[in-house]
Structures are given as C-alpha cells and as structure tokens.
N, C-alpha and C positions, 0 to 999 in steps of 0.2 A: 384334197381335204380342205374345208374353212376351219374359219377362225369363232369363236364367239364376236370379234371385233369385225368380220368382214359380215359376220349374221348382221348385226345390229345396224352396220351400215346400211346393207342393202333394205331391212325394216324401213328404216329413216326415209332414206332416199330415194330407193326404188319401191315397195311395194305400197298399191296403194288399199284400203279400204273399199268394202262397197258402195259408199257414199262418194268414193272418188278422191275420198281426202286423205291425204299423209299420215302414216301414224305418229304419235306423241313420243318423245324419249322415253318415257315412265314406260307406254306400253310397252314400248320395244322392251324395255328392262324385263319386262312382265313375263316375255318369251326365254329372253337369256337366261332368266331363275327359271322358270318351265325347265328348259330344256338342261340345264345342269342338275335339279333333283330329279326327273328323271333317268337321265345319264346312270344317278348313282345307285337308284333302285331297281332299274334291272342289271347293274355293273358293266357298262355298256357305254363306249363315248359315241355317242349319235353323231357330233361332229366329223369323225372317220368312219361313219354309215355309207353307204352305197343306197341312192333311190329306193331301190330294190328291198335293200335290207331295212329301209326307212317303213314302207309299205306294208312290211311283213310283220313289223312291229305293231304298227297300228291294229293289225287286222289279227293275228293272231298269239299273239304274248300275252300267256294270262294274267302275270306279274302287272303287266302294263294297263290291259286293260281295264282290271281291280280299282289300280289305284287313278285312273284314269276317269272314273264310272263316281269313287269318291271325290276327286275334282270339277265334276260337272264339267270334262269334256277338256280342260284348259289345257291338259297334256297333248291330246291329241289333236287340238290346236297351233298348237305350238311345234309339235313336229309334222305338220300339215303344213304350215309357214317354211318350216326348215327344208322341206321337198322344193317346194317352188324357189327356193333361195339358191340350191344345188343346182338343180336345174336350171337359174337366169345363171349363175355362175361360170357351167358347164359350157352355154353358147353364147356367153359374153367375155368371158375374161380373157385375156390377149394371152395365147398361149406360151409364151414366154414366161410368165408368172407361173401358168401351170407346171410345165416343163422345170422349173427354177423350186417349186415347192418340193415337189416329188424327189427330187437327185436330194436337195438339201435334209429329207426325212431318212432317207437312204443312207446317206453321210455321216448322219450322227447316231443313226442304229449302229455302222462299223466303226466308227469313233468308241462308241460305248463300250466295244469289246475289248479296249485294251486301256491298261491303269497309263494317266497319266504322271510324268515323272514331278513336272512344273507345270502350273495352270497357263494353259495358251495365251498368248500376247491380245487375242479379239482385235476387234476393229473401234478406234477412239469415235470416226465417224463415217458410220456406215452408210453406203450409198444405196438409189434408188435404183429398181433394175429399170435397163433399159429397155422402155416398152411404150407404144403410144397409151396413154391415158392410166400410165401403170403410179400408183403411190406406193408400191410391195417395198419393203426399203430390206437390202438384204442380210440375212445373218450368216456368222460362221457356225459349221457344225459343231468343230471343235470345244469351244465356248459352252453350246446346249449341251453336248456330252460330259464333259468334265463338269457342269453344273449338276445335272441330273445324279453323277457318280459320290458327287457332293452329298448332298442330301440324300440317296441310297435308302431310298423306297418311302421317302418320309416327308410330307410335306413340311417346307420350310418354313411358313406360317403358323399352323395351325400344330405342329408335332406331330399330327396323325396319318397312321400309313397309309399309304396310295389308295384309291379307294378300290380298285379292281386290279388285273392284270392282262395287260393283252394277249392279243393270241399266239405273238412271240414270246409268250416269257414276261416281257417286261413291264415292271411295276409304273403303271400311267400316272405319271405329274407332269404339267405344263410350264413348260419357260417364260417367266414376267420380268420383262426389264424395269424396276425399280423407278427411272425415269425414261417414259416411253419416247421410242426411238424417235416415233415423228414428231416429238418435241425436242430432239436433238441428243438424245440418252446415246450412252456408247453399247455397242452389241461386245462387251465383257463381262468376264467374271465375278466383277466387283459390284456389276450392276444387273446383275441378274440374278433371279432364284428360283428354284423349282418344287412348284404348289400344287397341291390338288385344285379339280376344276373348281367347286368351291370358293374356296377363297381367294380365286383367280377371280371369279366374279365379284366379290366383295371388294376386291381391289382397284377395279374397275369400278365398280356400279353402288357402292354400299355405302350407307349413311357415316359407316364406322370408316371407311378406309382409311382417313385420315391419320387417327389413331394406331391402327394397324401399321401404318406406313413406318410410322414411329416406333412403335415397339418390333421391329421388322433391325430396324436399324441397329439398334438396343442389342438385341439377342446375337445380330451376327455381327460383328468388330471386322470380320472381311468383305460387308458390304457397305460402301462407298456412298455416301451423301454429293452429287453431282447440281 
C-alpha cells in the first residue's frame, strides 16, 4: 500500500507530462484532492486498491463514473496517475520498505485487538529502515493502534466519523504525526492523531492547515507541541 505522501512524491519527481515536463506542486495537490473525494464517494480507500481493483473502478463503478463524467474526467485522471504510481512503486521500491509496510499494517491490526492499559513508550526518534535509497523512516504499531483506539471511529480533526469501513470491520482513519517524522517528529502518542483522509490532506496540503494545526492542539491537551 502507499501513501498519499509517497503518491505526491513520485508526481513531483518521477512522473513526467507529455510535454516531458515535471508536474508543478499545486497540480500534484490537484490529484491528492481527486483522489481523497473520490475515496470518499464511492467509500473506498484507492490508496489500498490493487491495479486490478483500480481498473475495475475506472471502467465499471457507476458511482464513479457519474461523478467522474460531472468532473470532466479529472477523477479518472487522477486514479489513472495512481495506477502508474503502484505500478513504478511495485518494481522500484527496495523490497525492504515493502516487506517492512505490510508486517507493520499487520501489527497494528493485532495491536488493535486488545485495550491498552498505558499508552506505549513510541519511539522519541525514530529511525530510517535500512535499505539502499530508502527515506521510509519507521513506526511502532503499537503507537498507531492505541491512537486509533483513542479517537474510536472518529476523526480527531474534524469530529466526524470515519468516512467508510473496511472490509475488516474497521472504522478507516489515518495516523498524522503532528510534526512530521522526516522533520524529526517522534513516532508517539503525543504527537500523533488519527483523521480522516480528508483532513489528512488538509494537513498536508491546505491553505487552512495552519490554523487547524492550532486548534488541533487546543482541543487535545494530550497532544504535545514538539
């Protein structure tokens, strides 16, 4: 599975235009919002889509195509990009990162199953995995889970409940470290919160974030200004 931040990267840096040219940060943005309103209108995280199930979207989701038909295309652009992005992913990423996602997704699914008594210790500074040309910097499951248990179906942002549910059961919101790891954030509970994709993008990419960031801190007195 990616990330919206490894989508954007490979936008940036690896895909190019037909003109040959780089695409612009704003456009990249342009995709990340595509593909998160989408996400939420057919209830569906494209980001743990399968090629396959990417494909099938495109071509046969009436939902999709509707409102795909009212965007003049820009959906199915957008997860057109997201194919090709899986795809350099799949036969470029040092399999160590792969290997290292998948166990840690694993991890914090059985982490979830059980109440914690004390919020886990996390890591003050979490390390990068070891991999030729790897940036993945690691997290503990522990941490995602007892966050996620935190907030218990609801994003931490916005109040509003998760926007779908997977096909295990559980109510889908994403782990945001508050100050991002690769700017030297700790992977703990203090500094992390668990949002819908939404406002996961806004936090990232949004004119307001700022603002948000702040009133973030405001509401939760257990999370930590680093």
């Amino acid at each position: 599975m990616i990330s919206s931040d490894i989508f954007k990267t490979w936008l940036i840096d690896v895909y190019k235009k037909n003109d040959g040219k780089p695409l612009a940060s704003s456009s990249a943005d342009k995709y990340i919002g595509a593909i998160g309103t989408i996400s939420q209108h057919i209830d569906k995280n494209l980001y743990e889509s399968s090629v396959e199930e990417l494909r099938n979207i495109i071509s046969s989701d009436t939902s999709f195509i509707e409102k795909n038909d009212r965007g003049n295309n820009m959906y199915s652009s957008a997860v057109e990009r997201l194919i090709e992005c899986k795809i350099y992913i799949e036969n470029n990423m040092p399999t160590a990162v792969l290997d290292y996602q998948q166990r840690h997704e694993k991890e914090v699914a059985s982490y979830q199953q059980h109440l914690f008594i004390s919020p886990p210790m996390g890591n003050p500074k979490p390390e990068k995995i070891n991999a030729p040309d790897s940036h993945y910097i690691k997290r503990d499951p522990k941490v995602s889970a007892y966050v996620k248990q935190r907030a218990d179906g609801t994003c931490e942002c916005c109040h509003h409940a998760a926007p779908f549910q997977k096909l295990d059961g559980e109510l889908f919101l994403e782990i945001h470290h508050m100050k991002p790891l690769a700017q030297g954030g700790s992977d703990t509970v203090a500094n992390a919160i668990a949002i819908c994709p939404n406002c996961h993008r806004e936090l990232h990419h949004g004119a307001k974030r700022d603002s948000l960031i702040e009133k973030i801190y405001l509401e939760h007195t257990s999370i930590e200004r680093e």
